[in-house]
C-alpha positions in Angstrom: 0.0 0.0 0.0 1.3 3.4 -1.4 1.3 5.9 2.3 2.4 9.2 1.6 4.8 10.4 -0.2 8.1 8.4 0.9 8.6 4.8 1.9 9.4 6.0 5.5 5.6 7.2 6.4 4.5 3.8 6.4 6.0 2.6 9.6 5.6 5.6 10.5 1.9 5.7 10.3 1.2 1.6 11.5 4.2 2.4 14.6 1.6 5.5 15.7 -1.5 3.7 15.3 -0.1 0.9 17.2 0.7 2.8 19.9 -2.6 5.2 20.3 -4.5 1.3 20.3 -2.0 0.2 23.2 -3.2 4.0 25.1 -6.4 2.8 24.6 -6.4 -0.7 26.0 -4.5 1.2 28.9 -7.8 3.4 29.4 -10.3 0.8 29.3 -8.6 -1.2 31.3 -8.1 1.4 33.8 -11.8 2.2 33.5 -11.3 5.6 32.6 -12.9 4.8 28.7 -15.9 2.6 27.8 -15.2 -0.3 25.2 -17.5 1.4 22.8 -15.5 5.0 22.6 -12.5 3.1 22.6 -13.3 1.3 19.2 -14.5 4.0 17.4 -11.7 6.1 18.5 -9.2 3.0 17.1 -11.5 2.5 14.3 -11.8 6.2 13.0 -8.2 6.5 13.2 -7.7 3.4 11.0 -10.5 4.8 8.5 -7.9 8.1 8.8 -4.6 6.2 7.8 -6.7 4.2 5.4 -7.6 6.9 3.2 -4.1 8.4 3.5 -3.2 5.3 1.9 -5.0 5.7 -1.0 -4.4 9.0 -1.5 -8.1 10.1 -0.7 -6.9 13.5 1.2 -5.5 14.4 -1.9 -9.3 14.6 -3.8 -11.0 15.8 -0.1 -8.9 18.9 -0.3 -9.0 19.9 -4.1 -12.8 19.1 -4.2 -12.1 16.4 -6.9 -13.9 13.9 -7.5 -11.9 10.5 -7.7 -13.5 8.7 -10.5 -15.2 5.2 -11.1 -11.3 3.7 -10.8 -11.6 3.8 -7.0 -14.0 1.1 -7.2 -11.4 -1.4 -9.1 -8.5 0.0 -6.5 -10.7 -0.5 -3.4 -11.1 -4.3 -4.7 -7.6 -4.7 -5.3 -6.7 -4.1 -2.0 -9.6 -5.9 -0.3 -8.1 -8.9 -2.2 -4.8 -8.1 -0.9 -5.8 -7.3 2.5 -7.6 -10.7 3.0 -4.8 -12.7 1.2 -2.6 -11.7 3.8 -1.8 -12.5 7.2 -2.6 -8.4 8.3 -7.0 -10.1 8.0 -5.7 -11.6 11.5 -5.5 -8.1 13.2 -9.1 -8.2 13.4 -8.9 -10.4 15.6 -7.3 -8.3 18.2 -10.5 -6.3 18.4 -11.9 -9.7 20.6 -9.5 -7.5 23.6 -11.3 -4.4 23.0 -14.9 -6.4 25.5 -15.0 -6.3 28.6 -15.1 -9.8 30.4 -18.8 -9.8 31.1 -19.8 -9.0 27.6 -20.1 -12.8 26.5 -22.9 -11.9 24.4 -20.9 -9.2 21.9 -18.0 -10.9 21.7 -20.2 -14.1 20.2 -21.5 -11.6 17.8 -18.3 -10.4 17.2 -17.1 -13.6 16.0 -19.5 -14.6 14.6 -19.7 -11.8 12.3 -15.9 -12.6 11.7 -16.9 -16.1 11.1 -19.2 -15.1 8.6 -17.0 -13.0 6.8 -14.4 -15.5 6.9 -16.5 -18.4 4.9 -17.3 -15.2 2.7 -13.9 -14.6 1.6 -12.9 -18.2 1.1 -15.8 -18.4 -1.3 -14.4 -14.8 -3.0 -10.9 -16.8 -3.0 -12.3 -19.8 -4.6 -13.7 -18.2 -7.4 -10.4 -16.5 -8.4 -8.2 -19.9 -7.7 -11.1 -21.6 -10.2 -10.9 -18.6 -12.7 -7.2 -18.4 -13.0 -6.7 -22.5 -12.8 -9.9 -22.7 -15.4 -8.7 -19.8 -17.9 -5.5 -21.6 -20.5 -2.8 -19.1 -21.8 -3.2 -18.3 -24.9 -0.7 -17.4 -27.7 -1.8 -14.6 -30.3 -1.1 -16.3 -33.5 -3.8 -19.2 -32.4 -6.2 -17.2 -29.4 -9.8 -17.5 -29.5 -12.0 -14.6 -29.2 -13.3 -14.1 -25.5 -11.6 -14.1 -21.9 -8.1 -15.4 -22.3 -4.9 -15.2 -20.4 -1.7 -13.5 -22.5 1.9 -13.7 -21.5 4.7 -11.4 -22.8 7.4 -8.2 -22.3 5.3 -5.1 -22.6 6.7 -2.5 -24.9 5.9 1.5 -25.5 4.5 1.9 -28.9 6.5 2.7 -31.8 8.3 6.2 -31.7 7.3 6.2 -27.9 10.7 6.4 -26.4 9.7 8.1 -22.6 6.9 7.8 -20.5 6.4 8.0 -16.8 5.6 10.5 -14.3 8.9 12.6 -14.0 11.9 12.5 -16.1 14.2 11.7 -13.2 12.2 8.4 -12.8 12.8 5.8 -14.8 11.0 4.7 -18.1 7.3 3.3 -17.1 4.8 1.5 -18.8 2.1 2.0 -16.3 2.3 3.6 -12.6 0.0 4.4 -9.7 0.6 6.5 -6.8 -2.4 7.1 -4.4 -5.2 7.2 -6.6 -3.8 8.4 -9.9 -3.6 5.5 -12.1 -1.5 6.0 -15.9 -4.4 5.0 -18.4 -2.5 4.9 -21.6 -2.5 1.6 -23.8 0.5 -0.2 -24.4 1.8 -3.3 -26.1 2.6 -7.1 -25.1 4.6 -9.4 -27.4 4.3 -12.5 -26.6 6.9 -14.0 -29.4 4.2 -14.6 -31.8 2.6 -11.6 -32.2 1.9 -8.3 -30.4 -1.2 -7.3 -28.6 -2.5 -3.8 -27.5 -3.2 -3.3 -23.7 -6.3 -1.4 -22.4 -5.4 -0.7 -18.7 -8.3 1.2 -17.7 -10.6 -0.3 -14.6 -7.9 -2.9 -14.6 -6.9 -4.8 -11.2 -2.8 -4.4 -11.6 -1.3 -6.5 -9.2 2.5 -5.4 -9.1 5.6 -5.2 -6.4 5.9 -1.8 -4.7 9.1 0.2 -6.4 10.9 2.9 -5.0 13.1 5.7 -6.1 14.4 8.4 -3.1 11.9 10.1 -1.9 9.0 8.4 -4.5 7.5 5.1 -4.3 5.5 3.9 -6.8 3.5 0.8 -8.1 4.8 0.2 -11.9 5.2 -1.5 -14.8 8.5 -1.3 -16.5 10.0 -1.6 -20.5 10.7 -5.4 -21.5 9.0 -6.4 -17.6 7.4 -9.7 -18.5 3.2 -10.1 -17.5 0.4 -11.8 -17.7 -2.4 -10.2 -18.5 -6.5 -12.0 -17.8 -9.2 -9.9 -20.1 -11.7 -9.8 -22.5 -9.7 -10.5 -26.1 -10.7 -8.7 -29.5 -9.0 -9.2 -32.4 -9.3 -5.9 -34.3 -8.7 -5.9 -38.8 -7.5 -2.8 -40.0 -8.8 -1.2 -37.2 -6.9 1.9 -35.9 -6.6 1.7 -31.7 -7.3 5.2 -30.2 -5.3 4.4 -27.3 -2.3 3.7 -29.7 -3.1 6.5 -32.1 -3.3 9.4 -29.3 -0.4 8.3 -27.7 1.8 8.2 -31.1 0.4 11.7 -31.9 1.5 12.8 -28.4 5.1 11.4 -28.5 5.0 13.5 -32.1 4.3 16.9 -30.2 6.6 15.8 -27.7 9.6 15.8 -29.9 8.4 18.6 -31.5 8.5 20.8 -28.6 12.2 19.5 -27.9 13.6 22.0 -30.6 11.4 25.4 -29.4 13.4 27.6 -32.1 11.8 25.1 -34.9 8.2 24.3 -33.0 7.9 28.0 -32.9 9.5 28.7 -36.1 7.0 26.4 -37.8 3.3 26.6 -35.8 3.8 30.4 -34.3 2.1 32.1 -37.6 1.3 35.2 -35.9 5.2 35.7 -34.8 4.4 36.3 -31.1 6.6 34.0 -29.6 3.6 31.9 -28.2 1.7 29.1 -29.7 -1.8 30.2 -28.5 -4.8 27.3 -28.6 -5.6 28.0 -32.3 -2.0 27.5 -33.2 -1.9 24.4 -30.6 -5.1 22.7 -32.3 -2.9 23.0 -35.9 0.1 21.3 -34.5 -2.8 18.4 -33.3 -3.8 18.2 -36.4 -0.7 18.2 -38.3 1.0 15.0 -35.9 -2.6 13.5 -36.1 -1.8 13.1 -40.4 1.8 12.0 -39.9 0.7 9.6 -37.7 -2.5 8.3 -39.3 -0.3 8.0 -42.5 2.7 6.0 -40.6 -0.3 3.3 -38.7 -1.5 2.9 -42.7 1.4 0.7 -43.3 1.2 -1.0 -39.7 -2.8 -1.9 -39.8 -1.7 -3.6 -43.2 -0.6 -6.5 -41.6 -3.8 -9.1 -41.1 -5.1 -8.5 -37.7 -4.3 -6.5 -34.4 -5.2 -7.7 -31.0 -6.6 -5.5 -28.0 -7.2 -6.6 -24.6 -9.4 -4.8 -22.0 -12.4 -5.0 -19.1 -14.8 -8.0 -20.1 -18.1 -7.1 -20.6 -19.4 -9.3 -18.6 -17.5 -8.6 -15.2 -15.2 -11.2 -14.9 -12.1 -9.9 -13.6 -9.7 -8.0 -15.5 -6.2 -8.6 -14.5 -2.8 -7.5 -15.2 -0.2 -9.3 -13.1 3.9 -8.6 -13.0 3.6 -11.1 -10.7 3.5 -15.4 -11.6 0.1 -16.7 -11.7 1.4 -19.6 -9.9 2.9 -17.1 -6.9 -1.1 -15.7 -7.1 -2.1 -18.8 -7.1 -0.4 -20.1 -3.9 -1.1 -17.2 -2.3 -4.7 -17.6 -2.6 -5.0 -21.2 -1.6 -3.8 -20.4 1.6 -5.6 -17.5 2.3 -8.5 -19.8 1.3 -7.9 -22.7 3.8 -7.2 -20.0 6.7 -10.3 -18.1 6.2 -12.1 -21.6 6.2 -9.9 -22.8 9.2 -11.1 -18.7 10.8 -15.0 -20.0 10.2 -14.7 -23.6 11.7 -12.5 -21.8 15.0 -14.6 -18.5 15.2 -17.7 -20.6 14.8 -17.0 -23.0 17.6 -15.7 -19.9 19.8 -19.0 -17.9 19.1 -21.3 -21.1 20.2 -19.1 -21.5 23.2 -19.4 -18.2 24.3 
């Protein structure tokens, strides 16, 4: 999980929550705070670090809205979060009643119980999905969900993309809630495939660089990619289209004597919006006529979102790492029900 701005406020953050829910056991064991204030007090201050984590502040204070995307990214890390060994934490809540409260703390674990045969039923559906779904090789894929594995590339004349220049080259990135939405390519050896990652659920190892930490995708990185397959003939990708004319402006605007030279008609040393929407629709020709040779070729692929909601996932990560990962959390949210069920009967 991305916290702040530098890999330092993470344990930062979990070493100060830790120690304000220590102060509070102190207090309701001391009498001096009921149960009830204590958890919402521990609770509120989770919800707090929480949506530092994600980057929420940054939308609360610029009265921005965050988009549909925080829907995918919420489920990404609910699958993360109960996939790992941090889903036990709940548990410590069980400390928060008071001896003589049998009653709540059955509800509590039952509750817990519930949600635990919940999640191993969530868990089974992915381990069923990604054991069910073959790989699949572009010179021979079937229309429809498939799974593609290959080095992801920039586009063709796209030499540099990524958040700052100081950073290196990335494919995709996300940092809080900003998530890159530009296509890209996979080749998988047998033929080369263009990459919709919007609304995707991008599974990737936390990089970081000084003072920035960043989830990413790099040049040449080699991932597998679960999504709705299209096959596309002579059809021209916008994705791939808008970022080519981009990269053309972009190195363009490298020489400023010539950019100016050639687009500022009115001499003013500015390229003003009319000027701007010429220099659009001069790299949108040059482009358009250099993808005329490229959608010669038979057939281009694209894979995005399925239609049908099935999960759309883009993985730097093995499927059979995933895979092991979410067997166990499986059998220990089933092992939680059996345990949390027999405790909550007891009690």
């Amino acid at each position: 999980m991305p916290f702040g701005s530098s890999g330092i406020v993470k344990p930062i953050l979990w070493f100060l929550w830790f120690n304000f829910v220590v102060i509070l056991i102190i207090y309701v064991l001391r009498g001096q705070l009921s149960v009830e204030s204590a958890a919402f007090k521990g609770i509120a201050v989770l919800a707090a670090i929480l949506a530092w984590t994600i980057g929420l502040h940054q939308y609360i204070f610029s009265f921005a809205s965050p988009g549909a995307r925080i829907a995918t990214q919420f489920q990404s890390l609910l699958i993360r979060f109960i996939s790992s060994l941090l889903y036990l934490s709940l548990l410590l809540a069980v400390f928060f009643f008071d001896e003589n409260s049998r009653a709540n703390k059955a509800q509590f674990l039952a509750v817990l119980s519930i949600l635990s045969l919940f999640w191993a039923f969530i868990l089974y559906r992915r381990i069923r999905l990604l054991e069910d779904t073959s790989h699949s090789s572009l010179n021979s894929a079937a229309q429809g969900y498939a799974v593609l594995k290959g080095k992801v590339t920039l586009y063709d004349g796209e030499i540099v993309r990524g958040p700052h220049k100081e950073l290196p080259p990335m494919v995709w990135h996300r940092k809080y809630l900003y998530t890159s939405s530009a296509g890209f390519l996979l080749n998988d050896g047998k033929g080369i495939c263009t990459v919709d990652p919007r609304d995707a659920e991008v599974i990737t190892p936390r990089h970081h660089y000084g003072s920035d930490a960043y989830y990413a995708i790099f040049p040449d990185e080699t991932i597998y990619v679960l999504g709705q397959l299209e096959t596309l003939n002579k059809q021209r990708n916008d994705f791939e289209r808008k970022s080519l004319v981009t990269s053309q402006i972009m190195r363009w605007k490298q020489n400023p004597i010539r950019f100016l030279d050639y687009f500022d008609k009115n001499k003013d040393g500015v390229v003003d919006d009319n000027e701007m929407a010429i220099v659009r629709n001069t790299a949108a020709r040059i482009v358009d006529d250099d993808l005329e040779e490229i959608y010669q070729e038979p057939a281009s692929h694209v894979i995005s979102r399925p239609h049908d909601g099935r999960p759309f996932i883009i993985s730097s990560i093995h499927p059979d790492e995933l895979l092991a990962r979410y067997k166990q959390a499986m059998f220990l949210h089933f092992a939680l029900w059996i345990v949390l069920t027999v405790f909550a009967l007891v009690l």
